[in-house]
N, C-alpha and C positions, 0 to 999 in steps of 0.2 A: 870430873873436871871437863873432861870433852862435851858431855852433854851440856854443863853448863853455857858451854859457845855457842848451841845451837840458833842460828838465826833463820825469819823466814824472807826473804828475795824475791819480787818481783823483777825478770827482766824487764827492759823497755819494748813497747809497741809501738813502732818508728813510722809503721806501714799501712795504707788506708787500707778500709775495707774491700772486700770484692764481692760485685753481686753476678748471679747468674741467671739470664733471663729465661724461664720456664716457657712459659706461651703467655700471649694478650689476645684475649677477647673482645668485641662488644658485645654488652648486654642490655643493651635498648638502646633509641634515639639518641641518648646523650650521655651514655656511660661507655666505658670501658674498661673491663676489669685487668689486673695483669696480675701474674705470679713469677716469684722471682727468690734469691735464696741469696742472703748473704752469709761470710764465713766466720763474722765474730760477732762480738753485740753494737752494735747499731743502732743507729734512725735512719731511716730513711723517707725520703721525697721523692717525689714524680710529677709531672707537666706532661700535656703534650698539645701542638701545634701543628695548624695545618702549614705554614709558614715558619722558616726557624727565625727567631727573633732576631733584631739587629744586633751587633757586636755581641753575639751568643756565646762566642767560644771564651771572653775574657769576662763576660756576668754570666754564664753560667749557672752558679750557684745561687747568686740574686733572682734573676729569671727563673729559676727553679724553685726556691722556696717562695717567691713572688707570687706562685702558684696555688699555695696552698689551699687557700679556700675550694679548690677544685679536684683536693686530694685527702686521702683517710684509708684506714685498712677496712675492710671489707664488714667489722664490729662499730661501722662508725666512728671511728676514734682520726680525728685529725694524722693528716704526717707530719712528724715533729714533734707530736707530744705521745709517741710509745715508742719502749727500744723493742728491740731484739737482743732476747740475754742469750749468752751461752756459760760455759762452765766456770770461765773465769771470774762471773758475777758471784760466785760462791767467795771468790780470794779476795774479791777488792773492799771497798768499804761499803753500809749499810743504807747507805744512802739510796740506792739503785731498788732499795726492796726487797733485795733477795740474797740471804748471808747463807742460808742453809741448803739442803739436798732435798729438806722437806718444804721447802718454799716452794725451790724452785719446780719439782713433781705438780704440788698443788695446785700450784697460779698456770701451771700449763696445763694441766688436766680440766682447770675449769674456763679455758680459752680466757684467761685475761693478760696471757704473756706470746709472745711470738717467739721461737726457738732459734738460733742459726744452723744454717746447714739444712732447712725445713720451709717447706713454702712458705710465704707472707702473701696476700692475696691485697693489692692493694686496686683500691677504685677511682680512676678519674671521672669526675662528673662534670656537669652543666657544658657541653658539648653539642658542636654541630651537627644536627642532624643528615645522615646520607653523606659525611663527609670524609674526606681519605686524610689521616691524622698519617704524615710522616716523618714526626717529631719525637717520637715519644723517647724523652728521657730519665733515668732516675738517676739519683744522688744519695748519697750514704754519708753518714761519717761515726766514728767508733768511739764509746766511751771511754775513751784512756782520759788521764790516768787514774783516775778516782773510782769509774762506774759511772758515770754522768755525765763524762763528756766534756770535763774543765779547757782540756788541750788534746783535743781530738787530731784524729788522722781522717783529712777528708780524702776523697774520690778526685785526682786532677780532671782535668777535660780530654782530654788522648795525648797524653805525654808518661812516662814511667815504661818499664820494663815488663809488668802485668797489664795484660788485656784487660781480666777480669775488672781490672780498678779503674779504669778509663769509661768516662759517662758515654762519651760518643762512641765505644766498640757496645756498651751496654744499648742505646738506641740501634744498632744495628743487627745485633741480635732479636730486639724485638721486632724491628721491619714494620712494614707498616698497618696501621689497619684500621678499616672505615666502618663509622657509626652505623645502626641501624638504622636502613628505612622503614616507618612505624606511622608515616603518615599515607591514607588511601590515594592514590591517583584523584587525579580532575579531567575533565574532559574541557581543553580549549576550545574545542567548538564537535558538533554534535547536530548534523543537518539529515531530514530526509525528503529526498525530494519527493515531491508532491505539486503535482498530481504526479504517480510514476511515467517514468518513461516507458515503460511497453506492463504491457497488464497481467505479466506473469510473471512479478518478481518486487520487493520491495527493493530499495538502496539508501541504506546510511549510511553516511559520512563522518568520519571523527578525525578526530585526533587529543592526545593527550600531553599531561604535562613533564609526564616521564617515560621509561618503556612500561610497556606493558600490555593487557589483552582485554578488549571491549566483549560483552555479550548482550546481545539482544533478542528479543523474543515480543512476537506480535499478538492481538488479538484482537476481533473483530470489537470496531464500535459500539456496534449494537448488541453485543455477548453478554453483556451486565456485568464484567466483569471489571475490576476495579484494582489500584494500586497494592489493597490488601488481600487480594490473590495473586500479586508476583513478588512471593518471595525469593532471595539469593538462587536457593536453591533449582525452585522454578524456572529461572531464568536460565541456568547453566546447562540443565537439561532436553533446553532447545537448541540445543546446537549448533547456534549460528554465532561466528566470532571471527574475529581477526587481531593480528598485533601491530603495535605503533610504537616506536622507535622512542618516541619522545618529543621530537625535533624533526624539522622536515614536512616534504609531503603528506594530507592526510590518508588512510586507510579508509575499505571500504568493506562492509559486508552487504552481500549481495540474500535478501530471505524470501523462499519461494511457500516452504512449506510452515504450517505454524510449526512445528517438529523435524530435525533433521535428521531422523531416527530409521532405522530397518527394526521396523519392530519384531520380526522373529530374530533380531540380535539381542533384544531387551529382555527384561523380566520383571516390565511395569504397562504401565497401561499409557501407551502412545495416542499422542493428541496428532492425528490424520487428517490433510484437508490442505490442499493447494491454496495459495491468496486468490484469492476472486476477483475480476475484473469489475469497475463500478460500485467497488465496497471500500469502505472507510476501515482502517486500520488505526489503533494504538499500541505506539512501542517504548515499550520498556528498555533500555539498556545501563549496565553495569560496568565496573571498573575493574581488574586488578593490575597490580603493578608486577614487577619481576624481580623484586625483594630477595635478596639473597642471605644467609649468615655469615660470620666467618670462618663456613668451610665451605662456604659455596652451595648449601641446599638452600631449596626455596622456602622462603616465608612472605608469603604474598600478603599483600593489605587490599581487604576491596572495601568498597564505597560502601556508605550504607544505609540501610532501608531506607529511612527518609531522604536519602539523596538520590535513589533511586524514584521514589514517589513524585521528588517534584518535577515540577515543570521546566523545559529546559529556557523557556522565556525569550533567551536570546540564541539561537543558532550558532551564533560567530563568538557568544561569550556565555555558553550553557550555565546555567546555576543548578540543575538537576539532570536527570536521565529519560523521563517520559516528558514524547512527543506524543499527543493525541489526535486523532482527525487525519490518518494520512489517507491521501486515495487514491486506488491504483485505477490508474486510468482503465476508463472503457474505448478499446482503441479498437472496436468492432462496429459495423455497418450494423444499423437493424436488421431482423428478417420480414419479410412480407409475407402475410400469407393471407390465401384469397377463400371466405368463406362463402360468400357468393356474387352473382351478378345478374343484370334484370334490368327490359324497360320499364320504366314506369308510368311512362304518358309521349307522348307524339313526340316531344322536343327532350327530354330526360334518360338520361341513363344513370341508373345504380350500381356500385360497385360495396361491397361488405367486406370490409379486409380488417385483419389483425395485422400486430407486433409481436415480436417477442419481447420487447420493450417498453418504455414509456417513451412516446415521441410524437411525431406531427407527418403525417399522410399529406400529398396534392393527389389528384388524378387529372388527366386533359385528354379530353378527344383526337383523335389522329383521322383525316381522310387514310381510306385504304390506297395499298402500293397502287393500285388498278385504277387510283380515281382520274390519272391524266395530269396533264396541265392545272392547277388549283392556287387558290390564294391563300390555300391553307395548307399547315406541315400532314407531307404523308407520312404514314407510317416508315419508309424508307428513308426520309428526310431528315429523322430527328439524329441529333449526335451530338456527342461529350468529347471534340477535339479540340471545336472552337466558340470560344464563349460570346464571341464577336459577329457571328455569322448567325445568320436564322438557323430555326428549331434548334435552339442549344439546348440539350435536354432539359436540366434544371432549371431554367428560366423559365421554359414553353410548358413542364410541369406543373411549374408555381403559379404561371398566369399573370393576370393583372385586375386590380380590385377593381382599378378605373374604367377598364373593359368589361368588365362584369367577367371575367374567366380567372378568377380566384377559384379553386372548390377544393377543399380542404377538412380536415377534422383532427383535431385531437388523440391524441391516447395515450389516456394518462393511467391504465394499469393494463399490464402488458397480456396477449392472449382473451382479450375480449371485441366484441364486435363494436369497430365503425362503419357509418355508412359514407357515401362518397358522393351525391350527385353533380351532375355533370349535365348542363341544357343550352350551352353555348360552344362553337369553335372560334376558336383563336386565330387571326389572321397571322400570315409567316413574318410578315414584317412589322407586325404587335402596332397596327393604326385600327384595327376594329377590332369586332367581334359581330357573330351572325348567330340567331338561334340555330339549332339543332335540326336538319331537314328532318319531315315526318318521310317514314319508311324507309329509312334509310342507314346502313351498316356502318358504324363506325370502326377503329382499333384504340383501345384506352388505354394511356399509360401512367403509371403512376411512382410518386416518386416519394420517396421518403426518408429520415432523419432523426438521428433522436436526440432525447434531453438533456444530453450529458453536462451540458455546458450550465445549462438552467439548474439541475442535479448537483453538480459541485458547489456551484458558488451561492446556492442555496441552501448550505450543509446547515445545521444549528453550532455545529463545533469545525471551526478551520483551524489548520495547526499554523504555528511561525514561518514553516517555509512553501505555503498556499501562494502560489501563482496560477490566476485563473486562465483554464484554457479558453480559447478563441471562437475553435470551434465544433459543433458538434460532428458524429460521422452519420454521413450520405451513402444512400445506395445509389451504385452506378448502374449504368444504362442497361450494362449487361443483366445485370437483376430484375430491370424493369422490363425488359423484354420478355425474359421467362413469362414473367406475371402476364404481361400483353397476350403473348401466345397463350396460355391456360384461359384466360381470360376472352380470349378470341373473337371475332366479329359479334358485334353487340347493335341490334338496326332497334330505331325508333319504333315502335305502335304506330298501329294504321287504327286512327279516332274518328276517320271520316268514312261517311256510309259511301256507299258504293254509288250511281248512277246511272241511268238507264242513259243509252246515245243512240238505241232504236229501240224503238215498240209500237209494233203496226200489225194492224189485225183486217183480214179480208170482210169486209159488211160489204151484199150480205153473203155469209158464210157460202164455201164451196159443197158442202155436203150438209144436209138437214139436220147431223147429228154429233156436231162437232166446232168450236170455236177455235182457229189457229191463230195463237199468239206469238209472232214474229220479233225478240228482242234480242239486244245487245249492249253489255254493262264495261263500263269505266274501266274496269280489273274486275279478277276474279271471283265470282259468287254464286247465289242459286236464286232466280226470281219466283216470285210463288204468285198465283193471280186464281183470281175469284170470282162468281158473279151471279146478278142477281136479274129478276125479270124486271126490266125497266116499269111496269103498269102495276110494282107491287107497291104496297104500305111504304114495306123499309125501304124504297128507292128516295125517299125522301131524306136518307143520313147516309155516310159513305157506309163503305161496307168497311167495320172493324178489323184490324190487323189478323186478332187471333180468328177471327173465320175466313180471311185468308189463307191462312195455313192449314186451319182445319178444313178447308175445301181441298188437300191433298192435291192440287196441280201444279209441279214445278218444273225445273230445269234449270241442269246449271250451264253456266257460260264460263270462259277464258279467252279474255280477247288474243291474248299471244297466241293462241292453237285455231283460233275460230272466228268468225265473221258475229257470225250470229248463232241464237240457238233459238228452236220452237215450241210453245207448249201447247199441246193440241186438250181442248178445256169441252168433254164429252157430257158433264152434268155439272149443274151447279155445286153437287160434292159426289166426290169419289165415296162409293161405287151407287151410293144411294139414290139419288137424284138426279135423272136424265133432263137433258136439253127440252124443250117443248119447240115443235117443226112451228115455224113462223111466224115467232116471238121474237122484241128484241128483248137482247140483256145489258145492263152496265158491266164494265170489265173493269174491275182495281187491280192492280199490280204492285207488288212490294218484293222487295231486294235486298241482301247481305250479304258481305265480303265474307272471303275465306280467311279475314285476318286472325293472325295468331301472336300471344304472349311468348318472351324469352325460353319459355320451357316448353315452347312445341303444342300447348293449349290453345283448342281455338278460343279467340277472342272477336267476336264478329261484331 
């Protein structure tokens, strides 16, 4: 009879659900996963927002399921259309799915049920990228009384006695947490100057559109090297970098070497070699950002290869990473160097100089410091203080085409011989010019310049940020003096024969057996004379040069030491041919200077 009474009872579930939040992740630009536990059988929803929506706290639950398209358990399965069963789903009705012990095992063993009391991994999607969501709410409510949910027990918004059940202590537990950044940096601008400012350093300019750290790495123009030999890798390896905030001033990396490497720190094979002055540079540079998870480690995003390849086009609104054609200025003077020097002719002087460069030589004559009072710059006179006053160097170098004292040449590959000549002086106050006196020591100076200027802006490849320089570099005075002095007093050829200003001979002779020939020459030389029996054949033709000489009777003279000199003429030739006692003879006489060539050769 007692058993006959037995009934089965459900109390009532008066009370909503409670959920407990595990942790929330992102896991990519527009997800974020959460884990979270409720304590009976449930549904549950989730939102979240980087702003909390208007009048939140009284639609709530609107707002939240309002969401849905942007929420699902982590099987894909929408929220809202899966519960969370737990044991009581065995007692309620069949509706729910699940009446037995062996349902409920099975459907959770083959993941198509969520348990309570047991993680639920639920995914919010289609999300702000890089964004701080601190919003995130969920929402429950409990299948009473059926198993389904007829007249459920929801989640208030923060009111009730349990924490657990309150939507807004559930967001607070979750706290906040920001989507992944998953998209590479960009570079808002990306400048290198060019030509560089000093010739022993590259400088690019950046800045970016987030934080994060730029890399660059150079290589010569002419190297044959190309965009598909700087990969990621490549590029990080050189060592040259810096970071950028995002915002703000831009950053600079400053690159001297192609590698910024101590290669006995390495255990690869280092690319060695300073930037060179007057050499074209292409650079490469890279992106990464400073990408974080949420637990704080880095997951950087860098640029990629084709965005490193292209062209940055615009400076101040880059579209890639290579800049080609940079070029580090040549901010060095040429050098001069002197292969020889030499007159050439009476009014000419030659100079033979190199570069070490490609550039353009003047040279100009200078009176020596000794020449006095002149109308021409001494060699003391010349100077680079003022460009307004006579002998400015550069100017009195350069000459003037109209005066004929231009002299000039070329050098167009570096370390090969020019020549220089020079057959006019330049007056100090540049209204004439005068040939070159014959015999006469000048001091040459020469000035020079190179092509830098011509060399840039006639590159085949200039990059975006090419501002041509002005001008090229000049050797100053001090370097042309060097030259001067190695180059040292340089005197004209003496082209003019000498001249006899006495020659007088005693008729008739003092002694039977001897003709004394009495003369004196213009400058320095040797006379030679000759002679024959007036009553002979050949006294009919002079007597020929070379048997003057070959008659063996000379003498020299020097009017600076001597008045005069004598040649006493004992036979028509030495030793052969004696005089005949009271005969006459014709006497020819012939003469030549002691002049000599630049190298100390006589040149008579």
């Amino acid at each position: 009879q007692v058993l006959a009474t037995k009934e089965q009872v459900r109390t009532a579930d008066s009370t909503p659900p409670q959920l407990q939040a595990m942790w929330a992740e992102s896991t990519s630009s527009s997800e974020i996963t959460l884990a979270l536990r409720v304590d009976e059988g449930a549904k549950i929803w989730c939102a979240a927002w980087e702003a909390q929506p208007v009048n939140f706290a009284v639609q709530y639950e609107d707002h939240i399921k309002g969401a849905v398209s942007q929420c699902a358990d982590d099987r894909g399965n929408p929220c809202g259309s899966f519960y969370v069963y737990d044991m009581d789903d065995l007692e309620d009705t069949a509706a729910d799915g699940v009446v037995s012990q062996t349902d409920y095992d099975t459907l959770y063993a083959s993941e198509s049920i969520w348990r309570a009391g047991e993680d639920v991994r639920i995914v919010l999607s289609g999300l702000t990228e890089a964004a701080q969501y601190d919003y995130i709410y969920c929402f429950a409510e409990d299948d009473e009384q059926d198993g389904v949910g007829s007249l459920p027990n929801t989640m208030p918004y923060n009111s009730g006695p349990v924490e657990a059940s309150k939507v807004e202590q559930v967001r607070l537990s979750f706290g906040s947490v920001t989507t992944l950044d998953q998209t590479p940096p960009r570079f808002t601008q990306l400048s290198v100057q060019d030509p560089t400012a000093t010739d022993d350093k590259i400088r690019v300019t950046f800045a970016l559109n987030e934080a994060g750290t730029a890399y660059c790495r150079v290589t010569r123009s002419d190297s044959g090297e190309t965009a598909t030999d700087m990969p990621i890798n490549r590029i990080l390896t050189a060592g040259w970098s810096a970071v950028h905030g995002g915002s703000g001033a831009a950053s600079t990396i400053e690159i001297t070497e192609l590698e910024s490497a101590t290669p006995s720190l390495t255990n690869r094979d280092d690319e060695q070699g300073s930037v060179e002055q007057a050499t074209q540079y292409d650079v490469y540079c890279l992106a990464q950002d400073s990408a974080v998870d949420g637990r704080g480690l880095s997951i950087p995003n860098f640029v990629s290869q084709d965005y490193i390849s292209a062209s940055v086009t615009s400076p101040s609104s880059p579209v890639g990473g290579f800049t080609g054609g940079i070029w580090v200025i040549d901010a060095t003077p040429p050098t001069l160097l002197i292969s020889g020097h030499e007159a050439v002719d009476s009014e000419t002087l030659q100079v033979t100089l190199q570069l070490n460069e490609p550039g353009t030589i003047w040279c100009q004559a200078a009176e020596q410091s000794t020449a006095g009072t002149t109308a021409f710059c001494r060699e003391d006179e010349v100077q680079d203080s003022n460009s307004a006053a006579d002998c400015y160097f550069e100017t009195f170098a350069k000459g003037s085409t109209a005066q004929g004292t231009t002299f000039r040449a070329d050098v167009h590959q570096a370390y090969v011989d020019v020549d220089v000549e020079v057959n006019r002086i330049w007056q100090k106050d540049m209204a004439a010019s005068a040939p070159l006196e014959h015999q006469t020591g000048y001091k040459v100076f020469c000035f020079a310049e190179d092509d830098w200027v011509i060399q840039a802006q006639q590159a085949t490849t200039l990059s975006p940020n090419f501002v041509a320089p002005l001008l090229p570099n000049k050797i100053d005075l001090s370097a042309s003096v060097v030259v001067k002095d190695d180059i040292d007093m340089q005197t004209t050829l003496d082209e003019s024969p000498p001249t006899f200003t006495l020659l007088a001979m005693e008729d008739p002779t003092a002694v039977n057996s001897a003709i004394a020939v009495t003369f004196a020459l213009n400058e320095a030389g040797t006379a030679y004379c000759g002679v024959m029996r007036s009553d002979s054949a050949e006294a009919a033709f002079p007597l020929a040069i070379n048997r003057i000489l070959s008659a063996g009777w000379s003498a020299a003279h020097d009017p600076s030491s001597a008045s005069s000199a004598v040649i006493a003429i004992a036979g028509v030739s030495s030793p052969l041919e004696v005089l005949d006692e009271g005969k006459q003879y014709d006497v020819y006489c012939w003469a030549k200077d002691d002049a000599q060539d630049s190298f100390g050769n006589a040149r008579p």
